[in-house]
Backbone atoms as SQL, in Angstrom:
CREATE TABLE atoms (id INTEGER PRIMARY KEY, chain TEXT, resi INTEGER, resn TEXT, atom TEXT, x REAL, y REAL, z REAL);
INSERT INTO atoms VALUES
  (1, 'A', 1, 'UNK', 'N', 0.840, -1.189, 0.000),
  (2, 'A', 1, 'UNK', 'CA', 0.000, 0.000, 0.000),
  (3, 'A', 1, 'UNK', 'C', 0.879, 1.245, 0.000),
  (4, 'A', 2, 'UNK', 'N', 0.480, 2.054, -0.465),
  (5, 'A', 2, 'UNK', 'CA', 0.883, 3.579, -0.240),
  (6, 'A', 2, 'UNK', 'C', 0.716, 4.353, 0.573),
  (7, 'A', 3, 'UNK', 'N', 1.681, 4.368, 1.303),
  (8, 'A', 3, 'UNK', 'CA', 1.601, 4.903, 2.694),
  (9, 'A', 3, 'UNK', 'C', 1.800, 6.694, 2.297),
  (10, 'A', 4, 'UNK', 'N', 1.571, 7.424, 2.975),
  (11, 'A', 4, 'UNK', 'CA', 1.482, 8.868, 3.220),
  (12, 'A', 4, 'UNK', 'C', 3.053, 9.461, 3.235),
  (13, 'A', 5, 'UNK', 'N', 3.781, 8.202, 3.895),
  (14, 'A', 5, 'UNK', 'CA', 5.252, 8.396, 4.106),
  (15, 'A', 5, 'UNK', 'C', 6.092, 8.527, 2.754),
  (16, 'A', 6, 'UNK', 'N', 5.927, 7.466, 2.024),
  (17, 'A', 6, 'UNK', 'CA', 6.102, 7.314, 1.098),
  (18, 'A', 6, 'UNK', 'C', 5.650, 8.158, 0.150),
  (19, 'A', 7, 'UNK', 'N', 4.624, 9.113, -0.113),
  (20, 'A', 7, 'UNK', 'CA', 4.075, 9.964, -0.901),
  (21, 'A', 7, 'UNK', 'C', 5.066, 11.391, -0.705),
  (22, 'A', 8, 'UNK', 'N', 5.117, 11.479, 0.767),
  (23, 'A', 8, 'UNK', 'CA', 5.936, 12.618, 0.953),
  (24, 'A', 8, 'UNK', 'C', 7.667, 12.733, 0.668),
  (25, 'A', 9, 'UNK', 'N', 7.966, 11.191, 0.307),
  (26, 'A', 9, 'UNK', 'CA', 9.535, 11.087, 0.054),
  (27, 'A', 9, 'UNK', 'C', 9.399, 11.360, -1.894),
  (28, 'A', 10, 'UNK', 'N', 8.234, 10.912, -2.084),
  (29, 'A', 10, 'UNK', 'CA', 8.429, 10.823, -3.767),
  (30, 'A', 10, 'UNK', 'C', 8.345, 12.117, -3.606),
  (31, 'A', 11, 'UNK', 'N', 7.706, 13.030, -3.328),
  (32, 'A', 11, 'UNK', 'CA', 8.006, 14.693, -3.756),
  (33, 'A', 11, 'UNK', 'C', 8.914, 15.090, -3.769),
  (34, 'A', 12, 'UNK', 'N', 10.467, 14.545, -2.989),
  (35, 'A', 12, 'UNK', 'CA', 11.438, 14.991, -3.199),
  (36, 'A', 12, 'UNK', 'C', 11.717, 14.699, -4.819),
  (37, 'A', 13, 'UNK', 'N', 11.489, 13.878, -5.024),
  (38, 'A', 13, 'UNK', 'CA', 11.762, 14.032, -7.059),
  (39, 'A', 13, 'UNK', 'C', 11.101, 15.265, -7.703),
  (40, 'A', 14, 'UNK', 'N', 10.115, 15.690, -7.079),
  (41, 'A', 14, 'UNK', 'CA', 9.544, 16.699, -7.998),
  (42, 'A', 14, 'UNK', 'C', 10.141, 17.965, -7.968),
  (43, 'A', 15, 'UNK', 'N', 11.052, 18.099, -6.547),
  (44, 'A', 15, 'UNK', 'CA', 11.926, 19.247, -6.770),
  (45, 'A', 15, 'UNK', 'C', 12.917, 19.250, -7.954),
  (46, 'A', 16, 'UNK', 'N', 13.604, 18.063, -8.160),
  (47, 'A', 16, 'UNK', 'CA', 14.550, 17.813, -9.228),
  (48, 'A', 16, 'UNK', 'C', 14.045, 17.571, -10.697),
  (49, 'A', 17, 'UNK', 'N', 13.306, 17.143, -10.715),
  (50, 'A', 17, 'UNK', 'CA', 12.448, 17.033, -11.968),
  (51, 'A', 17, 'UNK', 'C', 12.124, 18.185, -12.546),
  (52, 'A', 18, 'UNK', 'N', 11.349, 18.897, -11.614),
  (53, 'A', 18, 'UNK', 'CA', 11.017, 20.614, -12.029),
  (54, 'A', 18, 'UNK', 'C', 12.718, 21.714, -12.871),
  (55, 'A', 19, 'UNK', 'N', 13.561, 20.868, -11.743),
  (56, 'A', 19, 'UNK', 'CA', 15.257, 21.642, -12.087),
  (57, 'A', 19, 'UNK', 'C', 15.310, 21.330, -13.196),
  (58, 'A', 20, 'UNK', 'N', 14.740, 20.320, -13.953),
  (59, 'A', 20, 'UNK', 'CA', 15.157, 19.520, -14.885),
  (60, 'A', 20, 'UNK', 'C', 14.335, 19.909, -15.991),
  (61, 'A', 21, 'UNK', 'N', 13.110, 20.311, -15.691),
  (62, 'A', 21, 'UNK', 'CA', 12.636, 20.581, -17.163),
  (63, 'A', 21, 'UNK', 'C', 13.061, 22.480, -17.242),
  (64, 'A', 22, 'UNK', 'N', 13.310, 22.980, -16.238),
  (65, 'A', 22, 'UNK', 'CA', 13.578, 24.749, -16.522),
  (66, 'A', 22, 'UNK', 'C', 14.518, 24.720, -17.354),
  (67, 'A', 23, 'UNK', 'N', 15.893, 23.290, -17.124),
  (68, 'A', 23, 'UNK', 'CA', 16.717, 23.790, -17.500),
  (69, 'A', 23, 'UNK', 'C', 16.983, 23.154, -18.863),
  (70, 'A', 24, 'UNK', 'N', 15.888, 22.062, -19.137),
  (71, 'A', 24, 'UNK', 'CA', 15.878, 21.813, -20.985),
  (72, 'A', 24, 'UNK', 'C', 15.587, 22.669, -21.710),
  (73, 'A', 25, 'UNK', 'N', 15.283, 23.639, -21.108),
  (74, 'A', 25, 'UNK', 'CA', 14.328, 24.971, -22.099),
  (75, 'A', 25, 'UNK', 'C', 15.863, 25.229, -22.313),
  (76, 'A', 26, 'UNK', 'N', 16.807, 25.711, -21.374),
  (77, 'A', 26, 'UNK', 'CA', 18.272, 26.300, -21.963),
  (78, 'A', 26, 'UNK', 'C', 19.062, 25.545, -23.000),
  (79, 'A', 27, 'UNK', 'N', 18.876, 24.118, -22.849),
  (80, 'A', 27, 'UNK', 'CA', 19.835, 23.279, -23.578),
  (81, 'A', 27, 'UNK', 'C', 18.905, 23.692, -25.170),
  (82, 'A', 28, 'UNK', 'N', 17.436, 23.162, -24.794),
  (83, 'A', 28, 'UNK', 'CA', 16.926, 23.888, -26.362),
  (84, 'A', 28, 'UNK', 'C', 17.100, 24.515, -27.223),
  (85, 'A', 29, 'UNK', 'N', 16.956, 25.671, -26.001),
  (86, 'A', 29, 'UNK', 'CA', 17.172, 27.175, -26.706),
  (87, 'A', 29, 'UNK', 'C', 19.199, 27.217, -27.152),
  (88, 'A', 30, 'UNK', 'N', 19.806, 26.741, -26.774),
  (89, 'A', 30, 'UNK', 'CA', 21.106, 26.807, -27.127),
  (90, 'A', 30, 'UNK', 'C', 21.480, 25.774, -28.095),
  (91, 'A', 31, 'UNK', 'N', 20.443, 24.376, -28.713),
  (92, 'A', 31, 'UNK', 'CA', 20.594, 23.347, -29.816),
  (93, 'A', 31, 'UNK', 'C', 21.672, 22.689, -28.876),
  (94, 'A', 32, 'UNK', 'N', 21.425, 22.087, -27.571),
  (95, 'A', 32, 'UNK', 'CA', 22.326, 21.158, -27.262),
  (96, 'A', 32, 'UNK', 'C', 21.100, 19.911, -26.616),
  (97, 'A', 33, 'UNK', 'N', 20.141, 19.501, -27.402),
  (98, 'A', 33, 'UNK', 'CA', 19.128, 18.505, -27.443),
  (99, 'A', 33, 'UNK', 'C', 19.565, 17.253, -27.259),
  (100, 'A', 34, 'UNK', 'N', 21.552, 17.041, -27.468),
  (101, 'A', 34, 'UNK', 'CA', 22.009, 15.422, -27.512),
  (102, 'A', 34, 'UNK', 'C', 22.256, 15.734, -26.014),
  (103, 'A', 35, 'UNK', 'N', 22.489, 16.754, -25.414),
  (104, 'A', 35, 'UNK', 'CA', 22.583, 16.462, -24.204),
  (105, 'A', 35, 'UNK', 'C', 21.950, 16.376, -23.136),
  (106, 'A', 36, 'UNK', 'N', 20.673, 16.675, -23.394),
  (107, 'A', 36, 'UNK', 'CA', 18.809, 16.753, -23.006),
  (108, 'A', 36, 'UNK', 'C', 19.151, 14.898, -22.915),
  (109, 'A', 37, 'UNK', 'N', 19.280, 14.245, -24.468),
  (110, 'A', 37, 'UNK', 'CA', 19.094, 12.730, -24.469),
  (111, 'A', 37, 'UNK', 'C', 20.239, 12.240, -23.623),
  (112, 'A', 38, 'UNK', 'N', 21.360, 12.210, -23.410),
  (113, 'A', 38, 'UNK', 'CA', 22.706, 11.572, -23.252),
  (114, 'A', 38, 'UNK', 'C', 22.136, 11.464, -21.078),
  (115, 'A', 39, 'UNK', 'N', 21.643, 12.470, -20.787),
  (116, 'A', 39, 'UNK', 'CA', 21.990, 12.671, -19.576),
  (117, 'A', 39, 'UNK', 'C', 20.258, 11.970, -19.002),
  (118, 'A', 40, 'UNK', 'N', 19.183, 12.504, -19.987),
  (119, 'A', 40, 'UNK', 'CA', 17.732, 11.541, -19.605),
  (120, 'A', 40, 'UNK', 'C', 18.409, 10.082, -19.863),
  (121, 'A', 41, 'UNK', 'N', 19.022, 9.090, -20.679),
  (122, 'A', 41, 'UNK', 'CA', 19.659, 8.069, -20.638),
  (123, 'A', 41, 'UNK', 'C', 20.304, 7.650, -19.817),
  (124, 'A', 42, 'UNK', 'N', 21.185, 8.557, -19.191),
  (125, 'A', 42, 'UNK', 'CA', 21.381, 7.824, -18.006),
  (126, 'A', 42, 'UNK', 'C', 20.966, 7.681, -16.864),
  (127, 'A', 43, 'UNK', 'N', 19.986, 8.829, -16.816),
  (128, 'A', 43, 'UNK', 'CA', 19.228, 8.849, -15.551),
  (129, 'A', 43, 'UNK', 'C', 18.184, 7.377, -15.499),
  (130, 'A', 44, 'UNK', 'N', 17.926, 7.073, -16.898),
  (131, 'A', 44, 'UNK', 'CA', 17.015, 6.149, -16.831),
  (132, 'A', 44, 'UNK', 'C', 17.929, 4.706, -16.778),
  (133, 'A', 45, 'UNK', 'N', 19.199, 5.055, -16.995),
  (134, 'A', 45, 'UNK', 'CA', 19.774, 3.374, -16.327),
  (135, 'A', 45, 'UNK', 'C', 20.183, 3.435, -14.831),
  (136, 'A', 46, 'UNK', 'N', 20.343, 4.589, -14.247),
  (137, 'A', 46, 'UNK', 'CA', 20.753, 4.498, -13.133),
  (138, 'A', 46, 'UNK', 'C', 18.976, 4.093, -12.168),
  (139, 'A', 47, 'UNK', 'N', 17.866, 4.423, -12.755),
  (140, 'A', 47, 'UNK', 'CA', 16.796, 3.802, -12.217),
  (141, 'A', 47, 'UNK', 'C', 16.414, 2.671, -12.377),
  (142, 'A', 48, 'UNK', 'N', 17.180, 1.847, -13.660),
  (143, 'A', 48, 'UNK', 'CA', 16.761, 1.017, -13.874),
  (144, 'A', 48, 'UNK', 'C', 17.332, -0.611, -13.569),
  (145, 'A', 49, 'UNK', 'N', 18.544, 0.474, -13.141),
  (146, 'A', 49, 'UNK', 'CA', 19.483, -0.562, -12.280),
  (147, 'A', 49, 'UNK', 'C', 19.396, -0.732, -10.926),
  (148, 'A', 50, 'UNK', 'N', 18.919, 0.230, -10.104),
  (149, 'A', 50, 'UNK', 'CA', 18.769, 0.618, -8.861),
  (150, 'A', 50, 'UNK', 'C', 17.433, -0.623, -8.556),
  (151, 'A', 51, 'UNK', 'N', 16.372, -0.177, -9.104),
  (152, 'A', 51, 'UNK', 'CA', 14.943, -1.331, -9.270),
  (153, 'A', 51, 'UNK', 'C', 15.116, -2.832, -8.993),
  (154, 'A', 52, 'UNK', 'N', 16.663, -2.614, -10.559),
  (155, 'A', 52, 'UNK', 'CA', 16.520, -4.412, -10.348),
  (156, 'A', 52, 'UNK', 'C', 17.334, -4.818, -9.252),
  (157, 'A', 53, 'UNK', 'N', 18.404, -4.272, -8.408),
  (158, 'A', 53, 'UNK', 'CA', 19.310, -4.476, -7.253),
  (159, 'A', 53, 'UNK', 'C', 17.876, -4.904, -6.359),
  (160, 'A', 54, 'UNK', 'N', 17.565, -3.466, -5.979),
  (161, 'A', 54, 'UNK', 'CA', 16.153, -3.575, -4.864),
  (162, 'A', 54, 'UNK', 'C', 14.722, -3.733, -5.024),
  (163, 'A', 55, 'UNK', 'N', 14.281, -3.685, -6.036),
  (164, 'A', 55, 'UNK', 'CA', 12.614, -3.832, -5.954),
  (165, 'A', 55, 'UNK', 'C', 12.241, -4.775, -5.447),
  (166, 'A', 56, 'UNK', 'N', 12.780, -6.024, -5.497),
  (167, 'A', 56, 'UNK', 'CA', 12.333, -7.051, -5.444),
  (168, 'A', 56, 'UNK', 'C', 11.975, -7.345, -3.884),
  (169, 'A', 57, 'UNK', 'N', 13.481, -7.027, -3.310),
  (170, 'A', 57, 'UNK', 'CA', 13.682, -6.964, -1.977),
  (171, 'A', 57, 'UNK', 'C', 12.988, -5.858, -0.818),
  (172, 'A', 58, 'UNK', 'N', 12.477, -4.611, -1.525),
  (173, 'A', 58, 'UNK', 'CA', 12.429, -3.532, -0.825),
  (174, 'A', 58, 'UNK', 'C', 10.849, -3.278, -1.544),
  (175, 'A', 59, 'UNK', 'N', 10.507, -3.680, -2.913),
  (176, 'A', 59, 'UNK', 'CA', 9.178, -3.251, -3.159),
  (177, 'A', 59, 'UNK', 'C', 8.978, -1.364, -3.429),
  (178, 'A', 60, 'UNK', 'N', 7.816, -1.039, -3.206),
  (179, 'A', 60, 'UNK', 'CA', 8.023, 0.163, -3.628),
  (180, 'A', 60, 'UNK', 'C', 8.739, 1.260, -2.737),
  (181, 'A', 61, 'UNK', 'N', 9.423, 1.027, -1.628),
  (182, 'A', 61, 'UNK', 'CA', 10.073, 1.801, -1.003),
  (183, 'A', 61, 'UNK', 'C', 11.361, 1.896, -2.168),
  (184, 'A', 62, 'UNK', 'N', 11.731, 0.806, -2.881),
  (185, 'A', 62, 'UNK', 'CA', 12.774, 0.815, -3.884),
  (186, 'A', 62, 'UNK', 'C', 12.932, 1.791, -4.987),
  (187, 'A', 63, 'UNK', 'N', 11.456, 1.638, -5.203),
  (188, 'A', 63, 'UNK', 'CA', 10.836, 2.561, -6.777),
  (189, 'A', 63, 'UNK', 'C', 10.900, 3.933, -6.072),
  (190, 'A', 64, 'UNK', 'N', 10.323, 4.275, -5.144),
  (191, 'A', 64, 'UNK', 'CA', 10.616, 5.927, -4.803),
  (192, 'A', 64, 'UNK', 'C', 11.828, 6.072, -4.731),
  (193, 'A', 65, 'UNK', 'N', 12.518, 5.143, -4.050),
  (194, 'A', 65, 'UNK', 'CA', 14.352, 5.928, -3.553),
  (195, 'A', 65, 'UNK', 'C', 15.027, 5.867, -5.472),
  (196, 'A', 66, 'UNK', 'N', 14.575, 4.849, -5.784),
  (197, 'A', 66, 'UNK', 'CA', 15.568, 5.077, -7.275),
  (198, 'A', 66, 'UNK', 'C', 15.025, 6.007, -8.397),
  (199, 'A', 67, 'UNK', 'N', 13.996, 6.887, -8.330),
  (200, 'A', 67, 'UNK', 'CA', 13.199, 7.439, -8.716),
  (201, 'A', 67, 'UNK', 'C', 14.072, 9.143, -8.188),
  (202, 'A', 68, 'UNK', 'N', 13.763, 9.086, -6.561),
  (203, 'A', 68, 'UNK', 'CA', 14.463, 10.775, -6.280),
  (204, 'A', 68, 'UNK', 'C', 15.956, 10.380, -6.638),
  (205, 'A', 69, 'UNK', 'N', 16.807, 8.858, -6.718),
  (206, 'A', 69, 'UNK', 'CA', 18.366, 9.376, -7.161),
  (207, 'A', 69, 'UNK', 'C', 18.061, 9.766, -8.793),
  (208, 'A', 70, 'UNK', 'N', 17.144, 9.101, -9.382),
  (209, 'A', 70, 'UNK', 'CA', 17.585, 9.118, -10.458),
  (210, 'A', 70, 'UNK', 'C', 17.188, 11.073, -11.232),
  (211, 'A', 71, 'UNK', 'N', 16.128, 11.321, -10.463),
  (212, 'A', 71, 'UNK', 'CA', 15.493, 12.500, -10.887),
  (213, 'A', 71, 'UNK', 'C', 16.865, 13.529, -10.221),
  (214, 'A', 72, 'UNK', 'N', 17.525, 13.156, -9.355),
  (215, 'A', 72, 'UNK', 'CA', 18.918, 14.346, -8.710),
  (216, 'A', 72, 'UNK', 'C', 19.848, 14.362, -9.665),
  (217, 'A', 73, 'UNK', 'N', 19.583, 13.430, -10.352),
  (218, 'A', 73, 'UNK', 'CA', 21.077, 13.010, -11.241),
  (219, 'A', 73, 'UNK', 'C', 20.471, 13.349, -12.125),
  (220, 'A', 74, 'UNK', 'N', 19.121, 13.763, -12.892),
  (221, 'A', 74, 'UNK', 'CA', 18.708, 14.176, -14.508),
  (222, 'A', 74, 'UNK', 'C', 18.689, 15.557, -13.805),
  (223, 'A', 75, 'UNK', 'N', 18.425, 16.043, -12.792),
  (224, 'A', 75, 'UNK', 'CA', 17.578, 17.895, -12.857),
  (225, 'A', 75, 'UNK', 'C', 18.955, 18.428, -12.440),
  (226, 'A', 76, 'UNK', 'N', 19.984, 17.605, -11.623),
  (227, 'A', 76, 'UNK', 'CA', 20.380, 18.680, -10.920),
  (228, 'A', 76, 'UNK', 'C', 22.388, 18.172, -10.930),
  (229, 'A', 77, 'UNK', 'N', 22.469, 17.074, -10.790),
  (230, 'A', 77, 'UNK', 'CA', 24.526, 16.407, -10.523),
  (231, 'A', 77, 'UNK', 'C', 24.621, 16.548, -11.963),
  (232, 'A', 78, 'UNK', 'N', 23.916, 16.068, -12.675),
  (233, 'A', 78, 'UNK', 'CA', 24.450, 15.984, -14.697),
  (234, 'A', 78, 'UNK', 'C', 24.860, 17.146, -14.999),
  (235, 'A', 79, 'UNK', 'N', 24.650, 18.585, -14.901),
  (236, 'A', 79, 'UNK', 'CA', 24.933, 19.670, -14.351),
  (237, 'A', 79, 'UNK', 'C', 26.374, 19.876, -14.195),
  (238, 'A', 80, 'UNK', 'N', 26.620, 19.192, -13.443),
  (239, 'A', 80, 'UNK', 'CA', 27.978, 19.178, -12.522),
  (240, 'A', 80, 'UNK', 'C', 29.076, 18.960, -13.754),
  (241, 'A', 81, 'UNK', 'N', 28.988, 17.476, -14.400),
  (242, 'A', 81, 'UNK', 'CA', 29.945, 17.057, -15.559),
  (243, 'A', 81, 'UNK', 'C', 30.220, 17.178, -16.465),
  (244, 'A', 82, 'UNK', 'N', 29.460, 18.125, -16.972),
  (245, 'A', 82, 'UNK', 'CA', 29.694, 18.959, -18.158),
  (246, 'A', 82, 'UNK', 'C', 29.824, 20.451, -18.124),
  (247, 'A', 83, 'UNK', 'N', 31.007, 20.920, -19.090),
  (248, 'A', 83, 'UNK', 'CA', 31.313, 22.301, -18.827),
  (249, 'A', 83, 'UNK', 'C', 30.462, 22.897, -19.694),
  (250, 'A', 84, 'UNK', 'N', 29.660, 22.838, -20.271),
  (251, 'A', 84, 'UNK', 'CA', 28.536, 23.551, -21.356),
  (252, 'A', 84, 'UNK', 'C', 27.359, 24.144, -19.785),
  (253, 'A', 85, 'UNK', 'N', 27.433, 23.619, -18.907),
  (254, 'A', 85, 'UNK', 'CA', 26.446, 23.426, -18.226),
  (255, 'A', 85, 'UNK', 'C', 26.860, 23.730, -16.695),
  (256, 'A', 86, 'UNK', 'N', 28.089, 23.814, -16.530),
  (257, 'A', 86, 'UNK', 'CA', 28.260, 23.861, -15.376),
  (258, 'A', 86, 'UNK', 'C', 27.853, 24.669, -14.135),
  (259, 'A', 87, 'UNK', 'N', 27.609, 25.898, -14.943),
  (260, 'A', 87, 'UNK', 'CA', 27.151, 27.057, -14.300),
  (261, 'A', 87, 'UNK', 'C', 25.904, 27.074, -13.718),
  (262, 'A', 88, 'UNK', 'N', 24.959, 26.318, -14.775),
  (263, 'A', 88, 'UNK', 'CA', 23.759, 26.401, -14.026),
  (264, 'A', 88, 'UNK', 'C', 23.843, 25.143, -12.655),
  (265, 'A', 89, 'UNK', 'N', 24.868, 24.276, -12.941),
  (266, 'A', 89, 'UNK', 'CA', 24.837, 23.830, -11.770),
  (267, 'A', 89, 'UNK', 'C', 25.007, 24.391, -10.238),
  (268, 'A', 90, 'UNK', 'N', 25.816, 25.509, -10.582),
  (269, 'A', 90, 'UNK', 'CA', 26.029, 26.528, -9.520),
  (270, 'A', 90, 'UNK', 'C', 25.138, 26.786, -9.074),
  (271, 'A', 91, 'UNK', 'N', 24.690, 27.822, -9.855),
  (272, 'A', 91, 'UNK', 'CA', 22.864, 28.530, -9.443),
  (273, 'A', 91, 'UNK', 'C', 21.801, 27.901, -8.972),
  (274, 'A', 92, 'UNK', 'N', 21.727, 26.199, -9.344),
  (275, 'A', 92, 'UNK', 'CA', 20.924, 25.560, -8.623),
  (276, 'A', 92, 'UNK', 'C', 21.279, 24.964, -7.406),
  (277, 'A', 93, 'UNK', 'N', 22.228, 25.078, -7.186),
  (278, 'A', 93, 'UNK', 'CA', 23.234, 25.080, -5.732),
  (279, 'A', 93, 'UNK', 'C', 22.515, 26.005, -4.822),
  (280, 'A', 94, 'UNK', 'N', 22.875, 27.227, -5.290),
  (281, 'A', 94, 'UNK', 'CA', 22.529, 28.509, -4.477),
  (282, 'A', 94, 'UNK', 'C', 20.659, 28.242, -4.716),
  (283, 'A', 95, 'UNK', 'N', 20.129, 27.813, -5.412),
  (284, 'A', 95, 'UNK', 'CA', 18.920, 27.796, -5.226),
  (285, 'A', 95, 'UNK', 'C', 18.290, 26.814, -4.017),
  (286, 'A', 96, 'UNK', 'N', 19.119, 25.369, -3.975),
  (287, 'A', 96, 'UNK', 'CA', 18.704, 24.486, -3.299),
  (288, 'A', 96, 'UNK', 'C', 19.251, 24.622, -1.747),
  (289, 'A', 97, 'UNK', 'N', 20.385, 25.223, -1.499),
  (290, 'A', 97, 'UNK', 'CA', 20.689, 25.726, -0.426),
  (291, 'A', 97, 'UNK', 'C', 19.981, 26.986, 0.146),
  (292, 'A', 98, 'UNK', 'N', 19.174, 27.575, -0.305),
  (293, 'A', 98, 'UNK', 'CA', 18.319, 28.961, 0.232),
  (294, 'A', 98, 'UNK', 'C', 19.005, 29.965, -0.060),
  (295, 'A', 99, 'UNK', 'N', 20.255, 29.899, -0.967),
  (296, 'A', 99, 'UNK', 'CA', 21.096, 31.046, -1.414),
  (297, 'A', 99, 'UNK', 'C', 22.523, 30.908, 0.237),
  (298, 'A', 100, 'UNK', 'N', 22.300, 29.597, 0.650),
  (299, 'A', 100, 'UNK', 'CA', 23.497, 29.746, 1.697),
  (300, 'A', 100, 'UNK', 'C', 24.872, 29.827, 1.361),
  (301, 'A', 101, 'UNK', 'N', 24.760, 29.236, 0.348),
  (302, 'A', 101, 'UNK', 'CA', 26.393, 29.529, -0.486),
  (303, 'A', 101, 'UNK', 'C', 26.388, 30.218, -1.878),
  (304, 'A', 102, 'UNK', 'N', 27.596, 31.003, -1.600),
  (305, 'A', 102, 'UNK', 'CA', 27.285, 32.600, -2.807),
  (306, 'A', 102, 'UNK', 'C', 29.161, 31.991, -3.429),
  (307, 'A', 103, 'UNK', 'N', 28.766, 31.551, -4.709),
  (308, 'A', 103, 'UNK', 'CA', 29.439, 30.723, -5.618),
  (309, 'A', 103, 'UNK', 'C', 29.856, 32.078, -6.304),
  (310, 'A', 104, 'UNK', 'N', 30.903, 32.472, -6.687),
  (311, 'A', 104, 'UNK', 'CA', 31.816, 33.067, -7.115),
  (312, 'A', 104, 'UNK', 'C', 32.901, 32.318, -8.736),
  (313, 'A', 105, 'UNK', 'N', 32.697, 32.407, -10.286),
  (314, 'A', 105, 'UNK', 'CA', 33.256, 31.137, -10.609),
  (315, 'A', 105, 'UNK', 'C', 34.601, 31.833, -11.422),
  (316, 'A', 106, 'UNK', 'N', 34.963, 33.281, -10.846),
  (317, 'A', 106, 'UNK', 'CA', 36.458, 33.638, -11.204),
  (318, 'A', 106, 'UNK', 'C', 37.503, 32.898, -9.990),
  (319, 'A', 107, 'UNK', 'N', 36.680, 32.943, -8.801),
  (320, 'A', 107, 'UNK', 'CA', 37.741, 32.480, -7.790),
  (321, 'A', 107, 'UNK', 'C', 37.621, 31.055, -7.288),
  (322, 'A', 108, 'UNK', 'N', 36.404, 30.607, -7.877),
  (323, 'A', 108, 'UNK', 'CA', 35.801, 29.360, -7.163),
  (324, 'A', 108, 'UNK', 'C', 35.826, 29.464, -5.343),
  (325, 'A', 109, 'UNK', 'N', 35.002, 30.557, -5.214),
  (326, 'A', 109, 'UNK', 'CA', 34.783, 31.158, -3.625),
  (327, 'A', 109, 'UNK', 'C', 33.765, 30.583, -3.225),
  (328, 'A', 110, 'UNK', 'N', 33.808, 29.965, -2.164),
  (329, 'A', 110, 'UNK', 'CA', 32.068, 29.263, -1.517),
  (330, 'A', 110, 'UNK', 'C', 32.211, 30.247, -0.224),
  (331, 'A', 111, 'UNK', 'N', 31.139, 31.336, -0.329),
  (332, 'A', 111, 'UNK', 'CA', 31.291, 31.659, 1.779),
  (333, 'A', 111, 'UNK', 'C', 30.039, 30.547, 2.060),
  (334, 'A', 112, 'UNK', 'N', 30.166, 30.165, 2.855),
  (335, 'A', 112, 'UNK', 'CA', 29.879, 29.664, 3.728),
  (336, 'A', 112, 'UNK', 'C', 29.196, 30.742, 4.770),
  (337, 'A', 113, 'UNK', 'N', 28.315, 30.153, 5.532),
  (338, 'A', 113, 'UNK', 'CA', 27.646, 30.993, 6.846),
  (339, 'A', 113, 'UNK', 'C', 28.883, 31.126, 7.466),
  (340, 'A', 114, 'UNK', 'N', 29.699, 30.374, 7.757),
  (341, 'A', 114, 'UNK', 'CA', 30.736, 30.317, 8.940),
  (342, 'A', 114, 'UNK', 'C', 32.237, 30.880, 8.825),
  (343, 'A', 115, 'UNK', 'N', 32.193, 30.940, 7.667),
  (344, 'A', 115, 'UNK', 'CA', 33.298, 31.262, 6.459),
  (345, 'A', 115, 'UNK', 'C', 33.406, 31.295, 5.231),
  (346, 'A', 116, 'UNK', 'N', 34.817, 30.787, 4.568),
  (347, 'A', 116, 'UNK', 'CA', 35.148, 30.957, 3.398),
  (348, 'A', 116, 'UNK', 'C', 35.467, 29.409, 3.154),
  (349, 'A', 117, 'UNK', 'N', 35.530, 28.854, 1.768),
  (350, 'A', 117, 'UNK', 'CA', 36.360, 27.615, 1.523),
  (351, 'A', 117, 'UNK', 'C', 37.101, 28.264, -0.181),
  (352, 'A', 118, 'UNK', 'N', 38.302, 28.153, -0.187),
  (353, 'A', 118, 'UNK', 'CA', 38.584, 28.314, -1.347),
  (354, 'A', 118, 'UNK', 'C', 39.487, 27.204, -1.960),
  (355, 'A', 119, 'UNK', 'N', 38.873, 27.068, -3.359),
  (356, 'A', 119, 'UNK', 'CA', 39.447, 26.169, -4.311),
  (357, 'A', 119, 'UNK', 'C', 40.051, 26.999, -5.455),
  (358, 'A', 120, 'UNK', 'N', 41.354, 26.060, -5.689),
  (359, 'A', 120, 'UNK', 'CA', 41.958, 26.675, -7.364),
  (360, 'A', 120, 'UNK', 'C', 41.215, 26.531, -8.495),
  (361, 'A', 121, 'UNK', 'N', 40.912, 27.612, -9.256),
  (362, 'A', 121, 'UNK', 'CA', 40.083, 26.921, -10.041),
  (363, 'A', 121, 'UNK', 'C', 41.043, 26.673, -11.474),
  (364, 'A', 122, 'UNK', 'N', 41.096, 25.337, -11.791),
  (365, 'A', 122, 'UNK', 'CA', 41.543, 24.558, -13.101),
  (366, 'A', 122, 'UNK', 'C', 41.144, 25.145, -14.147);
């Protein structure tokens, strides 16, 4: 059955999902559509591998958890590995953190509430 618990963990996908379609409108609008496919592809093996490890064993507690990794990894980490794209990975950083970290990408500066962390940037 579908527990209430479970309803409220699948919404965590819909935060990433939502990241995910704002930011096909950019890849669109810029004609980078193989990378719309390359990165929905893998999101859909990393769910589809996740399922067959656990569904069996775990049932639909399986299907939600491989569902929010797989929707983090299409809206929001795919982001991360490509430099066409990287930036908006930033911004959805600062979006998903409440704006707690103010990303800087001449210095690669993170403040932090508490401080600073600085990286070289390559």
């Amino acid at each position: 059955a579908l527990s209430p618990a479970l309803v409220n963990l699948f919404l965590i996908s819909v935060v990433f999902s939502s990241l995910g379609i704002v930011t096909s409108s950019f890849f669109i609008i810029n004609k980078m559509e193989s990378f719309i496919l390359t990165r929905s592809l893998i999101s859909l093996a990393i769910n589809i591998f996740i399922n067959i490890l656990f569904l069996e064993e775990y049932g639909l507690k399986a299907a939600v958890i491989s569902t929010i990794i797989s929707s983090f990894y299409l809206g929001y980490l795919s982001d991360f590995f490509h430099k066409e794209s990287k930036e908006l990975f930033w911004i959805k950083t600062k979006i998903l953190t409440l704006n707690l970290i103010d990303y800087e990408q001449e210095t690669l500066e993170f403040k932090l509430l508490f401080g600073k962390i600085k990286v070289k940037n390559r």
